[in-house]
N, C-alpha and C positions, 0 to 999 in steps of 0.2 A: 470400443471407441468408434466403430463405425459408423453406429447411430449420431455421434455428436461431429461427423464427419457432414456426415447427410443435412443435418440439421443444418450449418455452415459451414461451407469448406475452408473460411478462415480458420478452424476450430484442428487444425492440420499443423498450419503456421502456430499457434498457440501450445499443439503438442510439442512441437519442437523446441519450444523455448521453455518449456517444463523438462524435457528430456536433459537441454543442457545443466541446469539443478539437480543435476545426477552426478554431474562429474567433476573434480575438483574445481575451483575450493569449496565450493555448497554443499555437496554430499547429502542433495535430501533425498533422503527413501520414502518417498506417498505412492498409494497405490493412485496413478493418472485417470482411475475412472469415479475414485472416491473426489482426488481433486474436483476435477469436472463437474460430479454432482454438486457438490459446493458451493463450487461458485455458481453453475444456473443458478443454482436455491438462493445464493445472498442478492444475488443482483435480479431475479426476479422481486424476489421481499422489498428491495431496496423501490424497485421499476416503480411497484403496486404502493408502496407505503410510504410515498412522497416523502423522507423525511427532511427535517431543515436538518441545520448545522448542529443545530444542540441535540440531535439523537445520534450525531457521528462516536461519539464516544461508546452507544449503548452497540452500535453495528460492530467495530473494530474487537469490542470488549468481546461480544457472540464469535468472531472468527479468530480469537486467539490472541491479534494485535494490539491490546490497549494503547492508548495516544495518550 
């Protein structure tokens, strides 16, 4: 985690509020550096690949969320 420390130190304040999603009532078990790799990944793809409104469903669909 250090590395996405370094990178932004907001990314601190962001663990923390992944850590709370540990603890009742959420109870999700992710490992915080597979998270993290994740999301760089979607929100760079997203940064890079301009998409409009009508590829939102194909992005949600790729991270699990379907809308």
């Amino acid at each position: 985690m250090d590395d996405f420390f370094w990178i932004d130190p907001v990314n601190r304040d962001f663990l923390k509020v992944f850590e709370k999603l540990n603890e009742e009532p959420f109870g999700v078990k992710l490992d915080a550096v597979k998270v993290f790799n994740e999301v760089y990944y979607q929100t760079t793809k997203f940064l890079f690949e301009h998409p409009t409104i009508f590829d939102y469903h194909e992005y949600s669909f790729e991270i699990g969320c379907p809308i």
